[in-house]
Every structure is written in C-alpha cells, then in structure tokens.
N, C-alpha and C positions, 0 to 999 in steps of 0.2 A: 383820651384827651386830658390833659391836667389842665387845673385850673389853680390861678394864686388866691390865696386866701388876705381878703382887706378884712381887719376888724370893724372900721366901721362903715361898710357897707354889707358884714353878715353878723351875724350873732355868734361869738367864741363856741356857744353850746352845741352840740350836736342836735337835730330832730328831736330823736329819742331823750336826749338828758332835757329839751324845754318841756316835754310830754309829760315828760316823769317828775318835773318841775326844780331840777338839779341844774339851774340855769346858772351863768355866775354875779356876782353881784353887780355894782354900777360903776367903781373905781374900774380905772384900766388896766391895772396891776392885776387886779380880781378876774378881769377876761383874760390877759394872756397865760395867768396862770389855768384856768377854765381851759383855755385853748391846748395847751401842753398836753394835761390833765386828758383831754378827748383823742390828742392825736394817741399817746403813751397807750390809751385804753383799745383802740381804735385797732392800731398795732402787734398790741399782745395778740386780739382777738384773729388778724388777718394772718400773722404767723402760724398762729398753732391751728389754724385750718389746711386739711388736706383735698387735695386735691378731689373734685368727683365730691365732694362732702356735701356742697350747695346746689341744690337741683338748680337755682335760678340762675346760681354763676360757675360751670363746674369747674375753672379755671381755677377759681380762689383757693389759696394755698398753698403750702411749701410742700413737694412730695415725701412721704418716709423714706429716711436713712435707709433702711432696709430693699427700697426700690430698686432695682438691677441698673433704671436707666442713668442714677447716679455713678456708679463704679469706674473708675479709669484713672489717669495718669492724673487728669486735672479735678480731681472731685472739687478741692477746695474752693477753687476759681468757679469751676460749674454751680458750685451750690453757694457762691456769694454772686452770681450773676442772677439765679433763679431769686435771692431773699432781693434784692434788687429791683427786679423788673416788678414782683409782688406789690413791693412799697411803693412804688411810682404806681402801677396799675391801679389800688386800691385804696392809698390814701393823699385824694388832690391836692391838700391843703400845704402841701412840701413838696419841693420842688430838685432837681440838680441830685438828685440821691446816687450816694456812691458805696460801699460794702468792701470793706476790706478785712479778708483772714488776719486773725490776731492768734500768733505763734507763739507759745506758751512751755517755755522747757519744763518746766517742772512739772505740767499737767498735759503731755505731749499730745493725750486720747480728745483732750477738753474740744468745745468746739464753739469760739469766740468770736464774732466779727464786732469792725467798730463801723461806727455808719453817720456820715453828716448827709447833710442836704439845708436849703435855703426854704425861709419862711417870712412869707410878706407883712410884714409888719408896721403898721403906719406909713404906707408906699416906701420902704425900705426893707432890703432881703438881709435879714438875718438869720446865720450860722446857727444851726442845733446839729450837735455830737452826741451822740449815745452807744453803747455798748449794746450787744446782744448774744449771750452763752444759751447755749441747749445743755437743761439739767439732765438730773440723772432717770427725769420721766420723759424725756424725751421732747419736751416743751419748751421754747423757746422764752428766756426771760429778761425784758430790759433790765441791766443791770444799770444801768445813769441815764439820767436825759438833762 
C-alpha cells in the first residue's frame, strides 16, 4: 500500500534519524530538504540490497546482474520494471514512479536509468527526477535528485 507523505501531518525525519537526533530544523525549507535527504538515503540503501538479504523482508532488493533470471531479449525493460516496483514497494513517501533505461553511446556497457515520481507536498504533488547508474562495484548510485 503506498501512502502520500503530508509534511505537516508527519515529521520530514525518518524514525531512525529523530532517534539518532538528526531531525531537521523548524524552517520549511529545512524539512523538505530533511525530506529529500531521507528519501535519497532511504533509496541508496533499498537499491543496493539483494534479494533473500532481509530475513524480515526477503523481497527487498534488486536481484544481481549476474542472476540467470535476468537474461533475455528484454533485460533492460525487466530490470527497470524490477528497480520500479522496489521503489514503490519500499519507499511510501513518492508516489507514480516510473524508470526509464538511459542509453549512453559512448559508454554502451554503463547502466543508467532516469526515474521521476510525485511527492506530496503541502497537499500538492510535486515532480522529483533523478538519475540512477550501477558503478563499477556493482552498487547502485543516485547520480541527481
């Protein structure tokens, strides 16, 4: 189930970051950037997890490249439908996510997607765009948000 994310009916911070006392300041500016800040961190983390990884969720996770059930005509399509369904399953707070292969001549091997989705902000949906390339460790890294 996804749920929209109101800043002021939750706290921009995550759980974990009011815990750990990494909460954001009192400006509003201060939360959505707080907010950004948690989805970006949030992301990194639910990307570079593999599958079977979480005993509590074994779902969580992008399977390895190296996985056989990857392989066929449409990898690209299959493996921007799996980062996809991830981001929607694993982080409520954005909504409308969509994943498009980013085709790169000069770096043919590289493997790029660009990725928006809608994020409720002061009872209005605003647009975030970011980039996401798998380096050369195999890790997945927003390159913009």
């Amino acid at each position: 189930m996804t749920a929209l994310y109101n800043l002021e009916d939750n706290p921009a911070s995550s759980l974990f970051e009011r815990i750990q006392g990494k909460s954001s300041g009192s400006s509003q500016r201060a939360k959505i950037q707080a907010l950004l800040m948690s989805i970006k961190q949030n992301l990194n983390q639910v990307l570079n997890s593999r599958p079977l990884g979480c005993q509590s969720t074994p779902a969580l996770g992008i399977p390895d490249l190296n996985d056989a059930t990857l392989t066929g005509v449409d990898f690209k399509v299959h493996l921007s439908n799996i980062i996809a369904d991830c981001i929607t399953t694993y982080e409520p707070r954005i909504t409308n996510v969509t994943v498009h292969f980013i085709e790169n001549e000069a770096e043919p091997l590289s493997l790029q997607f660009n990725i928006t989705a809608f994020l409720l902000l002061e009872n209005q949906k605003q647009l975030i765009e970011f980039n996401v390339q798998l380096d050369s460790n195999r890790r997945y890294q927003l390159t913009q948000f």
